[in-house]
SEGU-936218 format. One line per 3 residues: number of its first residue (from 1); for each residue z, x, y of C-alpha. Coordinates in steps of 0.001 Angstrom, whole numbers. Layout:
! SEGU-936218
NUM = Z:X:Y ~ ... .
//
This chain:
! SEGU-936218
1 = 2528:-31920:3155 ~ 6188:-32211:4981 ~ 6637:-35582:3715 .
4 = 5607:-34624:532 ~ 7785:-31546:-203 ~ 10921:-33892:-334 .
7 = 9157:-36954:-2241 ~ 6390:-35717:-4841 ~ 7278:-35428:-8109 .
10 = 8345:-31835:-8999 ~ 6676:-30577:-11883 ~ 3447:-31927:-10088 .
13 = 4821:-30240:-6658 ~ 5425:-27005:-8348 ~ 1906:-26394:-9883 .
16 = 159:-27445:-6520 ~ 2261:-24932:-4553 ~ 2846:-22248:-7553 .
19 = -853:-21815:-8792 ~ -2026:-20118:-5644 ~ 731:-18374:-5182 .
22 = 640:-16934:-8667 ~ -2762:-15692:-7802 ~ -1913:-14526:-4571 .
25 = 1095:-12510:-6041 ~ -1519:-11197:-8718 ~ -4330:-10298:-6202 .
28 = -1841:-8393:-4444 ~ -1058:-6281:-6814 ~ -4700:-6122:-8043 .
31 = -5516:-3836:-5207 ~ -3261:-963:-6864 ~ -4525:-1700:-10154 .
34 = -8607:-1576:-9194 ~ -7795:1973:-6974 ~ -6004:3470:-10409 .
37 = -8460:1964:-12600 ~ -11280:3782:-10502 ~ -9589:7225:-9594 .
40 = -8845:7385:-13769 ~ -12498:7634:-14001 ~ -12444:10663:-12202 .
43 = -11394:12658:-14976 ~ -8352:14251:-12805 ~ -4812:13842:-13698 .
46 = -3219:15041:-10610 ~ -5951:12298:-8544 ~ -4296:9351:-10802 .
49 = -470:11173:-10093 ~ -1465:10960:-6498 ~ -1669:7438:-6769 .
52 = 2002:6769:-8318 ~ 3259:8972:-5968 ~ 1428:6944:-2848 .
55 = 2899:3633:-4652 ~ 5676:4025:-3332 ~ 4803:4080:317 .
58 = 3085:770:42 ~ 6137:-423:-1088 ~ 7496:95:1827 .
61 = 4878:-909:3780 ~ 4569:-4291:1709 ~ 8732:-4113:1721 .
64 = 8444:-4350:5862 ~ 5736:-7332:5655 ~ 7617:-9287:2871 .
67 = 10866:-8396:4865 ~ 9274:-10523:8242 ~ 7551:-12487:6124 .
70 = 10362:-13652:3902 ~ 12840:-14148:6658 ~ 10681:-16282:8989 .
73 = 8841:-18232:6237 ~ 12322:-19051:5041 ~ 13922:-20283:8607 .
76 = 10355:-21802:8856 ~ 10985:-24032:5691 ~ 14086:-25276:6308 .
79 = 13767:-26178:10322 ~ 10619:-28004:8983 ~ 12888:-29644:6666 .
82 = 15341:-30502:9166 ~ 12268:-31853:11703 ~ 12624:-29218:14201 .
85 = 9032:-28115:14695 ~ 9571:-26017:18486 ~ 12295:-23997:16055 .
88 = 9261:-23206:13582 ~ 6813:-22186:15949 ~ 8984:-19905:18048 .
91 = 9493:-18049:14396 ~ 6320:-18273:13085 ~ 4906:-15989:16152 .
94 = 8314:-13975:16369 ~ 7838:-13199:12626 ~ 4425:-12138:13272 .
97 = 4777:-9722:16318 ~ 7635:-8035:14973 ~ 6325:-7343:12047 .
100 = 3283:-5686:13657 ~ 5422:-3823:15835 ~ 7049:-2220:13068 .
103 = 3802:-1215:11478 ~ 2786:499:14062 ~ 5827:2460:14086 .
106 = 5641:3268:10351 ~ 1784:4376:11056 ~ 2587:6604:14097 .
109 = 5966:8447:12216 ~ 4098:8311:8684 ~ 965:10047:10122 .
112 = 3079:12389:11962 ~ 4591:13597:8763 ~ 2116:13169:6458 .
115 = 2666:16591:4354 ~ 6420:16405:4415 ~ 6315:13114:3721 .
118 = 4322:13386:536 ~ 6444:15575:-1218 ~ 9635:13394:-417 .
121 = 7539:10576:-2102 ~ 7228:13091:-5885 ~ 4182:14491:-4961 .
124 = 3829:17910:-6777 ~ 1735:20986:-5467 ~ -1153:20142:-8105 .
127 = -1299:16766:-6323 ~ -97:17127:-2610 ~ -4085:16947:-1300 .
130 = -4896:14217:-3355 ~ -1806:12118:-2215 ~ -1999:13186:1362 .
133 = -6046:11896:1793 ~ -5050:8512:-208 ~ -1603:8321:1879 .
136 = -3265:8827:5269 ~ -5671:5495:5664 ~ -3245:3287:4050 .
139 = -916:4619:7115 ~ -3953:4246:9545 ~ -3957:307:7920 .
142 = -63:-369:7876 ~ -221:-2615:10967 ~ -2666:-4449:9461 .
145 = -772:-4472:5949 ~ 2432:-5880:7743 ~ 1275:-8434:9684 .
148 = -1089:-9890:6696 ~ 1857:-10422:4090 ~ 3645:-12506:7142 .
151 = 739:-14390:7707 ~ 577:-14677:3770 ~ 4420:-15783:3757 .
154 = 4556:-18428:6435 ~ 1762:-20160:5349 ~ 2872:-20475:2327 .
157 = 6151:-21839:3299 ~ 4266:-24140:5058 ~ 3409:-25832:2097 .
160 = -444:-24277:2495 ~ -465:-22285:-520 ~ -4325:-22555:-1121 .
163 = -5064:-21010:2159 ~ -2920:-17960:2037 ~ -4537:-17491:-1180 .
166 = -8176:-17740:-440 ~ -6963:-14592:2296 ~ -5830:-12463:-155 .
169 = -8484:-13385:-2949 ~ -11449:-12904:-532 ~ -9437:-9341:196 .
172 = -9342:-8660:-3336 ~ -12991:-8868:-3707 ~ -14007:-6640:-1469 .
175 = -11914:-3934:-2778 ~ -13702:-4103:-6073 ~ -16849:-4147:-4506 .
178 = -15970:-1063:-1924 ~ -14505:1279:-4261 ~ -16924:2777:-6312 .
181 = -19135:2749:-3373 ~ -16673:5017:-1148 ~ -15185:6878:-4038 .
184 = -18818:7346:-5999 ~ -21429:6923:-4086 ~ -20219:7866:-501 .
187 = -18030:10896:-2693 ~ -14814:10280:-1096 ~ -13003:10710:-3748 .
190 = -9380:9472:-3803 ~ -9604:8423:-142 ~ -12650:6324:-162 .
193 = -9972:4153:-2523 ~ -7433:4060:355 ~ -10360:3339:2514 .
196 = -11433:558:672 ~ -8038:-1209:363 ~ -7386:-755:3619 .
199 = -11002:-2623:4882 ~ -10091:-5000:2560 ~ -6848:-6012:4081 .
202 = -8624:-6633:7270 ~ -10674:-9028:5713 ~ -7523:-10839:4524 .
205 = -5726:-10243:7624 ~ -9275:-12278:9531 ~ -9185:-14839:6999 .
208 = -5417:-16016:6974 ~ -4826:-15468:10828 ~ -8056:-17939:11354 .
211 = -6890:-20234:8075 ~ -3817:-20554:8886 ~ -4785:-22852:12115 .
214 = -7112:-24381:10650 ~ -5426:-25758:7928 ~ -2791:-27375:10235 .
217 = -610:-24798:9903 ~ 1993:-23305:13244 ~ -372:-21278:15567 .
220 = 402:-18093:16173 ~ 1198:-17410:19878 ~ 1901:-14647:22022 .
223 = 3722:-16759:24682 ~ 6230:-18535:21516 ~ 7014:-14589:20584 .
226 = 11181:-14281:20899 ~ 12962:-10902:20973 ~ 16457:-12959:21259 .
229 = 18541:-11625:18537 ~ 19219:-15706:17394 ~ 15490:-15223:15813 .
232 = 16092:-11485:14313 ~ 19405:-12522:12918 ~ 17477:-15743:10876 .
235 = 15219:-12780:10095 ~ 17202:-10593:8884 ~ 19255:-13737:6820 .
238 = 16262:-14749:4829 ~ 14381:-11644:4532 ~ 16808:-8700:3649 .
241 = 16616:-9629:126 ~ 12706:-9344:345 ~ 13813:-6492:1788 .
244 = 16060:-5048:-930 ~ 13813:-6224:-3364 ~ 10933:-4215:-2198 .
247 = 12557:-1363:-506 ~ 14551:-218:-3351 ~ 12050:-520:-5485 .
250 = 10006:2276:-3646 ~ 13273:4432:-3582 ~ 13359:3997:-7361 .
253 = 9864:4961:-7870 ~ 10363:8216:-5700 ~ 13354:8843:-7817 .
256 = 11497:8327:-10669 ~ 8575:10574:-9732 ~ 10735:12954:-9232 .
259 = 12695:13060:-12367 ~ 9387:12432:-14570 ~ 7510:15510:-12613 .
262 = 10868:17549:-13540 ~ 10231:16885:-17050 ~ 6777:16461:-17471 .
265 = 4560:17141:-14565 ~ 1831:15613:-13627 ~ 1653:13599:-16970 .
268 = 4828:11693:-16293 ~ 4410:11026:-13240 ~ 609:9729:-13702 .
271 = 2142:7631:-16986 ~ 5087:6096:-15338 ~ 2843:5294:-12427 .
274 = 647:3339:-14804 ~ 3178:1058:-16157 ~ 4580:723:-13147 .
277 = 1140:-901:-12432 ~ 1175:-3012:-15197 ~ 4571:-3917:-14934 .
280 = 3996:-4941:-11101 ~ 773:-7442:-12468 ~ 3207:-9173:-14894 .
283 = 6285:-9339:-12245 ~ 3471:-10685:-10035 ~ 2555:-13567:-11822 .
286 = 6802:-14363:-11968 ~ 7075:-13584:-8366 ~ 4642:-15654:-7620 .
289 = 5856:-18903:-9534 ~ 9312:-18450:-7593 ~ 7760:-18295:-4015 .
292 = 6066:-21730:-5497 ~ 9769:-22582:-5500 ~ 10707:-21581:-2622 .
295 = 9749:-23827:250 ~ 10431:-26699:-2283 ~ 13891:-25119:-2364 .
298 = 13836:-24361:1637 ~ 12509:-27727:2403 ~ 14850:-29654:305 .
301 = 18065:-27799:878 ~ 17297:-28164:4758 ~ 17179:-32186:3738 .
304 = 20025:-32276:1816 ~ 17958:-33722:-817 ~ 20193:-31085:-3540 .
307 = 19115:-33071:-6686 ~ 15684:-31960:-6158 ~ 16809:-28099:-5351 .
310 = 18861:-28698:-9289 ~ 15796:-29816:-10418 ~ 13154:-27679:-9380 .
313 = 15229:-24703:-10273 ~ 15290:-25362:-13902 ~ 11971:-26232:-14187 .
316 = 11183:-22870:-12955 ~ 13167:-21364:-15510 ~ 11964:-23024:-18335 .
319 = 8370:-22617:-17539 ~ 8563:-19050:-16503 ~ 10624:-18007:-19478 .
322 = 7852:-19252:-21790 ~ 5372:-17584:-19909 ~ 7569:-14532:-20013 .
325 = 8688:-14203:-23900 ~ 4199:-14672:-24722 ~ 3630:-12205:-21431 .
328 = 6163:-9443:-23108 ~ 4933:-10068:-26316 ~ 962:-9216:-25969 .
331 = 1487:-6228:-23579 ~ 3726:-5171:-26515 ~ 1717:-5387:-28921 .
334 = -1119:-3798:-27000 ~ 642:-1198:-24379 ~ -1711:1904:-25599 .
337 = -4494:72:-24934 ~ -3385:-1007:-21451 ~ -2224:2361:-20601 .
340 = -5936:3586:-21585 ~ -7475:1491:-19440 ~ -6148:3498:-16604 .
343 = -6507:6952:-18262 ~ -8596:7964:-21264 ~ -8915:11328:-22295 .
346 = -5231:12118:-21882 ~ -2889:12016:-25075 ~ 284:12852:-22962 .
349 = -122:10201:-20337 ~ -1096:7420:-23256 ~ 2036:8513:-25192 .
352 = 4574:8220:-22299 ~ 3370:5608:-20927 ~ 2790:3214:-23947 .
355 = 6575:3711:-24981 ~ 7994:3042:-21885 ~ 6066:366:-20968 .
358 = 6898:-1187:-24985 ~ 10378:-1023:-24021 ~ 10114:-2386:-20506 .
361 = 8763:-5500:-22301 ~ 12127:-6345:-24024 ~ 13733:-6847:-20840 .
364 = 11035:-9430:-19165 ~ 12307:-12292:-20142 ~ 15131:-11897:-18523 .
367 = 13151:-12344:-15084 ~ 13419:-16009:-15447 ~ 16947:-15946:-14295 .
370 = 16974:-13068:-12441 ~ 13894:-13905:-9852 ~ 14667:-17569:-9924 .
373 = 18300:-17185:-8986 ~ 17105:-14634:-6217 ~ 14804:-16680:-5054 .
376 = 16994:-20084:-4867 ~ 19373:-18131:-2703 ~ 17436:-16746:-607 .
379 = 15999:-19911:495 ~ 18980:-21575:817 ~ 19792:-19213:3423 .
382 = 23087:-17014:1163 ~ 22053:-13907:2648 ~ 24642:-12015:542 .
385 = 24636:-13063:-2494 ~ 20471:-13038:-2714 ~ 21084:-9640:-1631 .
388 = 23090:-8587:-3648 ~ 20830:-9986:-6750 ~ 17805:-8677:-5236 .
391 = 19365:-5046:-4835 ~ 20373:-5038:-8443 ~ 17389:-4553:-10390 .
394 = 15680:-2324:-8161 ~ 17846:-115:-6796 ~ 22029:-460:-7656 .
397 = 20978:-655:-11284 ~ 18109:1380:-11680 ~ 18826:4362:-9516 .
400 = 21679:5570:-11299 ~ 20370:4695:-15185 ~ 17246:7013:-14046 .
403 = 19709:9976:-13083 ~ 22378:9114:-15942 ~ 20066:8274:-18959 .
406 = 17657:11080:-18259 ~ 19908:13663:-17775 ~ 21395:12326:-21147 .
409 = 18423:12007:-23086 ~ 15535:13144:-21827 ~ 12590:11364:-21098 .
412 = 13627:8651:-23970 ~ 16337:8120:-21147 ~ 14368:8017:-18129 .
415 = 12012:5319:-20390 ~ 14403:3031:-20863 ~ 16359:3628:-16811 .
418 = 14480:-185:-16391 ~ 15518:-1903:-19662 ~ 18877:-1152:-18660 .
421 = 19202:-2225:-15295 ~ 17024:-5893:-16598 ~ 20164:-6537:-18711 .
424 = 22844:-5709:-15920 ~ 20893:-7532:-12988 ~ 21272:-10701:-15718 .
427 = 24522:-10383:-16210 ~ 25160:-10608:-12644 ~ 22723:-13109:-11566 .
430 = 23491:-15646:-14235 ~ 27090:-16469:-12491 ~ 26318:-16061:-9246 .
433 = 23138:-19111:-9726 ~ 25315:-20841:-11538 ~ 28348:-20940:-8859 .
436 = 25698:-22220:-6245 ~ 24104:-24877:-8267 ~ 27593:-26165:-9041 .
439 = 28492:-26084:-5184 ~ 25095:-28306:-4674 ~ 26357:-30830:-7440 .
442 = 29722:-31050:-5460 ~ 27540:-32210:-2346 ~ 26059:-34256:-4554 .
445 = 29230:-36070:-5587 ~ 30476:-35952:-2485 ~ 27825:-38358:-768 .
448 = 27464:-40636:-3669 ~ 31712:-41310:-2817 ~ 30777:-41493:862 .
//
């Protein structure tokens, strides 16, 4: 698979690597999607509320695994590329530990401060009990949670792609199948859900720590763990835009609760939650075609093979622009229905929701650019500028068009906070992929003289 990453032909390369990661990206977000579509059947607003609010501190959880994940699978990519395999191994169980470690933490503080915590999140007083039983085992699991997206990551990055998504598949299944039984049957309510997810990521935790090795992949090792700050600062290089990415986006979504439970209650907060559930399927799909890209980009760069980087970058584009322009036009076209799916039975929470998540879809095509530039960077190792594109959309842009366009007009405002930052995070991604792909074509020139 080494050999191949710098050699196989890349639109052929791309759908070996991209296919399972697409699923992967899409059973990982499935998990959020199954526990809304089953607490909606309860018949309780403030139960499917609870649930937006709680989104947010899986994003954080998720932000911390993607964040270890990210960094090490990136270093791991491009030392691979480079033939330095004692490099890769000492990160690949660095990666791991660390990010346990800081699960742990999260569990112990989060647990601590459940209540507190809760209402921080945009958890209203109609809601609090419901978000503080779903909120409590997906703390208990957070270890778990952490360490399974870096196992995820670096497998991936290994070029493995079809093991790290039989993990997270097999996970997925369970869920399903443990849900109704816990909520329903067992009468568990909104914490049989958490319950189920979080059973479910120890399945996929099992399955990629034991795939992983078998499917010639680095072996995880206590004895290669590093605390040497060489290791965190490679980290910290590849994975604070995974990092950014995901982190802001769970400050958004508490800023958003917060605004929509100001001016709606537990409607808007249940509504926006919704689309925010669609929204993270379709990203998904996107994110998942770019970390297809990614160790092609990590490997290649590492090489110095920078046609190939040019190459595979634009493909990527083009193919997930498509995908993107017939993606935004069905959920369009059929956004009430989607929204029902999760919640029948409530007019407010179908009208909210269907309009914003209708205007969310004019901005989607724009992902092409802006997660394809992100993820180019970020591979390449340009800490700063992937940062900077991966803070944009989720956090520099979207924080202040919640505050600004919803004080200014309402909830039509707070609707279209994401629309707005989608067009800004373009505008600044576009130049700063460009720039780098014309620095790569200067190397390029540059050896054919030499």
């Amino acid at each position: 698979m080494f050999t191949s990453m710098t050699t196989e032909p890349i639109p052929k390369l791309m759908v070996k690597l991209s296919v399972p990661t697409i699923i992967s990206m899409l059973v990982t977000s499935f998990y959020n999607m199954v526990d809304s579509f089953f607490i909606g059947m309860l018949d309780d607003t403030a139960a499917t509320a609870a649930v937006g609010v709680a989104f947010s501190l899986m994003s954080v959880i998720q932000a911390t695994g993607f964040f270890f994940g990210q960094g090490s699978g990136n270093y791991i990519s491009r030392v691979l590329g480079a033939k330095k395999e004692e490099e890769a191994k000492t990160m690949a169980s660095s990666g791991f530990f660390w990010s346990m470690i800081f699960g742990v933490v999260i569990a112990v503080l989060g647990l601590a401060f459940r209540r507190p915590l809760a209402f921080l999140l945009g958890a209203t007083d109609s809601c609090i009990d419901h978000t503080v039983s779903y909120m409590t085992y997906i703390l208990i699991g957070a270890p778990i949670m952490t360490s399974s997206l870096v196992l995820n990551n670096q497998t991936r990055f290994q070029g493995n792609a079809f093991y790290a998504m039989i993990g997270i598949v097999s996970g997925a299944v369970v869920n399903i199948a443990l849900d109704p039984i816990f909520m329903f049957v067992l009468d568990m309510g909104v914490g049989g859900a958490a319950l189920a997810t979080i059973i479910s990521q120890f399945i996929s935790f099992v399955l990629l720590f034991v795939g992983s090795e078998r499917s010639g992949g680095i072996k995880i090792r206590p004895k290669c763990f590093s605390p040497s700050l060489v290791y965190l600062k490679e980290i910290f290089r590849g994975g604070f835009p995974s990092l950014c990415r995901q982190g802001l986006s769970s400050v958004s979504v508490i800023c958003l609760n917060n605004v929509a439970g100001d001016l709606g209650h537990d409607a808007a907060i249940a509504a926006f939650g919704i689309v925010s559930r669609i929204m993270m399927f379709a990203n998904s799909a996107m994110i998942g075609f770019g970390q297809g890209f990614q160790p092609i980009c990590g490997y290649n760069y590492g090489a110095k093979k920078y046609s190939r980087v040019i190459e595979a970058f634009w493909f990527s584009v083009k193919v997930s622009a498509v995908f993107l322009v017939v993606a935004a036009s069905v959920m369009f076209v059929f956004s009430p229905e989607l929204v029902l799916l999760f919640r029948k039975g409530d007019p407010a929470v179908t009208e909210i929701g269907s309009y914003a998540l209708r205007v969310q879809c004019i901005g989607m095509p724009l992902y092409s650019i802006i997660i394809i530039v992100n993820m180019m960077l970020q591979s390449a190792g340009k800490a700063v500028s992937a940062s900077i594109v991966a803070a944009a959309r989720q956090g520099v842009f979207l924080i202040p068009s919640i505050f600004v366009l919803s004080a200014l007009f309402g909830m039509s405002g707070l609707q279209f906070a994401q629309t707005t930052s989608d067009f800004l995070s373009f505008a600044l991604a576009l130049p700063l992929g460009l720039a780098f792909l014309n620095e790569m074509k200067t190397e390029i020139k540059k050896n054919e003289a030499d």
